[in-house]
C-alpha positions as CSV (number, residue, x, y, z in Angstrom):
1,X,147.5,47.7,124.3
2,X,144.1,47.3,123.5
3,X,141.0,48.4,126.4
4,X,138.2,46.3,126.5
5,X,135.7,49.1,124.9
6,X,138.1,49.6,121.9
7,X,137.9,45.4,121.7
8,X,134.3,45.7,122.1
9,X,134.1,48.3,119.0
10,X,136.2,46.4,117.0
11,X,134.4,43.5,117.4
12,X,130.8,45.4,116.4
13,X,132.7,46.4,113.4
14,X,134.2,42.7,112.2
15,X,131.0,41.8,111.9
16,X,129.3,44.6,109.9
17,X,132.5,44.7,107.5
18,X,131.0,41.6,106.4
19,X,127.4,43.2,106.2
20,X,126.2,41.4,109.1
21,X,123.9,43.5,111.2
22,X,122.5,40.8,113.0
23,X,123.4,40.8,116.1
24,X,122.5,43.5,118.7
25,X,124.1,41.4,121.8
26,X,126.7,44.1,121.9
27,X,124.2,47.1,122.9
28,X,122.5,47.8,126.0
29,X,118.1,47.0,126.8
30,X,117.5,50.4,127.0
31,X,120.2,51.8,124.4
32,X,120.0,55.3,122.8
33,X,120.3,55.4,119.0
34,X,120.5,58.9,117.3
35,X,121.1,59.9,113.8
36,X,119.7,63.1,112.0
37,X,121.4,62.8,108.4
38,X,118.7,61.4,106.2
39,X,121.6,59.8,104.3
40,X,122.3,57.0,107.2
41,X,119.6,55.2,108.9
42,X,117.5,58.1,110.6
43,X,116.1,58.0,113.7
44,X,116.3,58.4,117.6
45,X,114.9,55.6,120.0
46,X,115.6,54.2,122.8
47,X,115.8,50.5,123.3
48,X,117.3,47.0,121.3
49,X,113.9,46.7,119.3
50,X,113.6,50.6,118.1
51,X,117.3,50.4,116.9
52,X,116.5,47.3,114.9
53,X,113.5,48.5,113.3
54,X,115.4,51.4,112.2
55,X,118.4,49.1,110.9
56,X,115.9,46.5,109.1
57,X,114.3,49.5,107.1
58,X,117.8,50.8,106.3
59,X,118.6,47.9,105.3
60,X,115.5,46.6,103.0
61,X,117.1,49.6,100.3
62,X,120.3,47.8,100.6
63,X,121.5,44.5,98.4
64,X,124.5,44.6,99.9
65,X,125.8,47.3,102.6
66,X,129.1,47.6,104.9
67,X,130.5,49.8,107.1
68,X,134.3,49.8,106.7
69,X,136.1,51.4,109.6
70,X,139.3,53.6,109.4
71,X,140.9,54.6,112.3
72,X,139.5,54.4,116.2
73,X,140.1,57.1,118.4
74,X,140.0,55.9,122.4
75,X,137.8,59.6,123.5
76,X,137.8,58.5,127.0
77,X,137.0,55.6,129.3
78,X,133.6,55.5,128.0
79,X,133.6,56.4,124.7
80,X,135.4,55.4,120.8
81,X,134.9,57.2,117.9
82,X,135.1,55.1,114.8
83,X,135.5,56.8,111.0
84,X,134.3,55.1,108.6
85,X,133.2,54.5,105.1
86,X,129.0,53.4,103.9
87,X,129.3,51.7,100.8
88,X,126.9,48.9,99.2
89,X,124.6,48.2,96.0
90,X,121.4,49.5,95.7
91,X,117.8,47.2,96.0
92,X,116.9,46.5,93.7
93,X,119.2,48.2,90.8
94,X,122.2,46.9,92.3
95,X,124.2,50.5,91.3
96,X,126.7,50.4,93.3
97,X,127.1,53.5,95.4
98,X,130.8,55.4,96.2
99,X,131.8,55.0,99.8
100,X,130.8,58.0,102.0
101,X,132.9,59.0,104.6
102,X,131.1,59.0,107.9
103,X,132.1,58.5,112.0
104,X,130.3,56.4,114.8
105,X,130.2,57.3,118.4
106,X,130.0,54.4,121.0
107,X,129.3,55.2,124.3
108,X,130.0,52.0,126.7
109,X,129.4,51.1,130.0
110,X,130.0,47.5,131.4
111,X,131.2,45.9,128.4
112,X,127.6,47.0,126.5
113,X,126.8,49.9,124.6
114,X,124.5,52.7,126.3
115,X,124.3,54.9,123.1
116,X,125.1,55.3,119.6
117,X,124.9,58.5,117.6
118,X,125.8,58.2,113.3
119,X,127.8,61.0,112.0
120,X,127.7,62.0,108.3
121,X,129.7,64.9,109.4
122,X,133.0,63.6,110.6
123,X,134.1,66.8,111.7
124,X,131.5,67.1,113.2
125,X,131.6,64.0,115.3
126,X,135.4,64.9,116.4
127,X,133.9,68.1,117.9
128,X,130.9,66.3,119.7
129,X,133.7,63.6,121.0
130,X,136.1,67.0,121.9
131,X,138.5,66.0,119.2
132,X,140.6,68.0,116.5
133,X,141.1,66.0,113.1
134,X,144.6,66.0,113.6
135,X,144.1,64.9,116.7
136,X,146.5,61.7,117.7
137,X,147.3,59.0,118.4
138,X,144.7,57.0,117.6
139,X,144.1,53.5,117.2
140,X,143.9,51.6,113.9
C-alpha cells in the first residue's frame, strides 16, 4: 500500500520522466534546495523562485533531459529517497550523454515538499537517509 508522500514522489517523478520540469506546485513557499556536485544542478536556496532559477539554468545546457527513477525507499514518515538515472542530449550538440546514476531526497510535510537535496553519490544519500544499500524492502 502506497502513503501519500511516496504518491506524492511518484507523481514529481511522472512528470520529469517526460522532461517536464515545469511545475513546482508540489514543493513548499519557502522550500530548501541543496546540491554540491557540480555535475547536477548546483546550488542551495531557499524558496519556489531560487529553486527555479537554478532548474532553468540547468536546464538551458539541456536539449532534452530526464530523470528516470529506480527504486523508492519509504526512510520515514517524512522522507523518500529516490535513485535514479540523469540522462539527456547536450545544447546545442545534441551528444547524447550516458545515464548517471544519482539519488533524490524528499523531505515532506503536509502533502508539500519542505526540502530537496541531489545526490551524485548514491551511497552517499543512503547514509544521509540512515540507509545501507542492501537495505530492503523498498518500493518500486
Amino acid at each position: 500500500m502506497s502513503s501519500a508522500n511516496l504518491d506524492l514522489v511518484r507523481s514529481i517523478f511522472a512528470a520529469w520522466e517526460r522532461g517536464d520540469f515545469s511545475s513546482a506546485e508540489w514543493a513548499h513557499p519557502e522550500i530548501e534546495y541543496l546540491s554540491d556536485d557540480p555535475l547536477l544542478p548546483l546550488g542551495h536556496t531557499t524558496g519556489v523562485a531560487g529553486m527555479a532559477e537554478i532548474w532553468r539554468n540547468w536546464l538551458r545546457a539541456w536539449r532534452e533531459f530526464h530523470a528516470d527513477a529506480d527504486r523508492y525507499h519509504e526512510v520515514d514518515g517524512e522522507r523518500v529517497l529516490v535513485l535514479l538515472r540523469y540522462s539527456g542530449r547536450g545544447n546545442p550538440s545534441g551528444l547524447e550523454v550516458a545515464p548517471i546514476e544519482a539519488a533524490s531526497l524528499f523531505h515532506i510535510r503536509d502533502r508539500k515538499v519542505m526540502r530537496l537535496v541531489l545526490y551524485l553519490d548514491r551511497e552517499r544519500a543512503l547514509a544521509d537517509a540512515g540507509l545501507s544499500p542492501d537495505t530492503g524492502p523498498s518500493r518500486s
